[in-house]
C-alpha angles and dihedrals in degrees: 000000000000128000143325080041098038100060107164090188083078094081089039104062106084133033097245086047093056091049087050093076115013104139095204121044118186118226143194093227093064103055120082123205121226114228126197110205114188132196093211113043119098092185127023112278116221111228104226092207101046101050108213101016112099135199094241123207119227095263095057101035077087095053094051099044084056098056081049089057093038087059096045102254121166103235148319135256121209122208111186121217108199127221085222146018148202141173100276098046103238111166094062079081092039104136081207094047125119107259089050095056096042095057094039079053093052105038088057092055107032104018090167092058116106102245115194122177125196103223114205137105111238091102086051104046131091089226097042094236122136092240136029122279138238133218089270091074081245123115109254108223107204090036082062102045092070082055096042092045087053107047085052094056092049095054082044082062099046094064098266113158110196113031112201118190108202099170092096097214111163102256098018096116089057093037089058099045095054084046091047090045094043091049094047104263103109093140090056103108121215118223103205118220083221102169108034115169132207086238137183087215094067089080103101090046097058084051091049095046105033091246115127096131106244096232127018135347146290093238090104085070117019119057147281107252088216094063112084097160083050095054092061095043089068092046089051093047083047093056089054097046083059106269116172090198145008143222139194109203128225100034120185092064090039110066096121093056087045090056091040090050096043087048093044103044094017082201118126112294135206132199125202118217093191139191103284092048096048088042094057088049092054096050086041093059100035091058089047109251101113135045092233093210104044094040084048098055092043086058107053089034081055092051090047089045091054093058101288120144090182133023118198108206142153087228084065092111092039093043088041094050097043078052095062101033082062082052 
């Protein structure tokens, strides 16, 4: 019935009101926390891009993963930053690396912590692409797959939970799973980084891992920001290659391809609020112009609300601690 009956400001006049029907809560156990582990670092080493994430050495990734657990958060994600690289990439395998460590690290100390792990090469590479190169200066796709495959068994056998290939390269998801299920993990599921975009909000990230690709870009594999029907093509490929779950990255400018991929595939979805996107909020709020707390909320209510089931930030403790402190 129209006005005056139908008034909507009815459900809208107390807090608890408000809660009553709120269709989309936001949780600490859905948000995941990026961690950067680096082989080199003695201390932890501020971001200056990213106010508040730091490059950890080994001896404090534990640390960290225990105040995520501590506020409730879903899970961790480890990036590893090499003491050394080379063209291929090695150490991304290295049974000594830093990822593998680091999970080896948490699991025995906190076995019932979620532990994620991106698996690509670009922090590992001379050149700073996400699979190795010819001749022709191009990343060559099926060369990269045997790599990829590998670094994803060995943080299988370090204990990772969740393994999460983000180097886009066209078969990765299927070349993973037959390495996970040779090797005998064949349990270990495989979030797939199935909309990656060539992106401009990458940028404090590449600062914070080392990664900014020495010649060229990463447009050749990883896709066009203006293609939406194309985004959902290579979920759906993922989901046939034998993904468990699915992500759109970047997030915050791509709620309408994280709707259409969660309608399309209905497995678990992630979003990734990722570096450019944190880092905007943080100058936004140290000069003044946003309420942190309240524009950070909004936003990872807004990517559940779209169609997300987890959200990876690097707003996951802060989130997590305004959350309980409402509770």
């Amino acid at each position: 019935m129209a006005f005056p009956t139908t008034r909507m400001r009815r459900l809208r006049s107390t807090p608890a009101l408000r809660g009553l029907v709120r269709e989309t809560e936001l949780r600490a156990d859905r948000l995941v926390l990026p961690l950067f582990v680096s082989e080199t670092a003695t201390t932890r080493e501020p971001v200056e891009a990213m106010p508040g994430v730091e490059r950890l050495p080994l001896g404090d990734v534990v640390a960290e993963a225990r105040a995520a657990a501590g506020l409730g958060l879903g899970a961790v994600l480890l990036f590893g930053i090499p003491a050394e690289k080379d063209a291929e990439g090695s150490g991304a395998w290295d049974e000594q690396g830093a990822v593998q460590l680091a999970v080896a690290a948490i699991k025995r100390e906190l076995p019932q912590l979620l532990v994620m792990t991106d698996v690509c090469l670009c922090e590992y590479t001379t050149h700073g692409h996400c699979g190795i190169l010819g001749e022709d200066g191009r990343v060559e796709n099926d060369a990269t797959l045997e790599r990829i495959s590998r670094i994803a068994l060995s943080h299988a056998r370090a204990g990772a939970d969740i393994v999460a290939p983000s180097d886009m390269m066209d078969g990765r998801v299927g070349a993973i799973r037959s390495e996970l299920d040779s090797g005998g993990f064949d349990q270990t599921p495989i979030l797939a980084y199935s909309a990656k975009f060539a992106s401009a909000f990458y940028g404090p990230f590449r600062e914070a891992a080392g990664s900014t690709p020495s010649a060229g870009d990463r447009r050749g594999y990883q896709m066009d920001p203006g293609n939406g029907r194309e985004a959902v093509r290579e979920a759906l490929l993922d989901v046939e290659e034998g993904a468990d779950m699915l992500m759109v990255k970047p997030a915050l400018a791509y709620g309408d391809l994280i709707h259409a991929v969660k309608r399309a595939t209905r497995l678990p979805l992630a979003a990734y609020n990722v570096s450019g996107e944190y880092a905007m909020v943080k100058a936004a709020a140290a000069a003044g112009y946003l309420d942190e707390r309240a524009t950070v909320c909004e936003i990872l209510t807004s990517l559940h609300r779209a169609g997300a089931d987890i959200v990876i930030s690097y707003h996951a403790k802060d989130a997590a601690r305004w959350l309980s402190e409402r509770s």
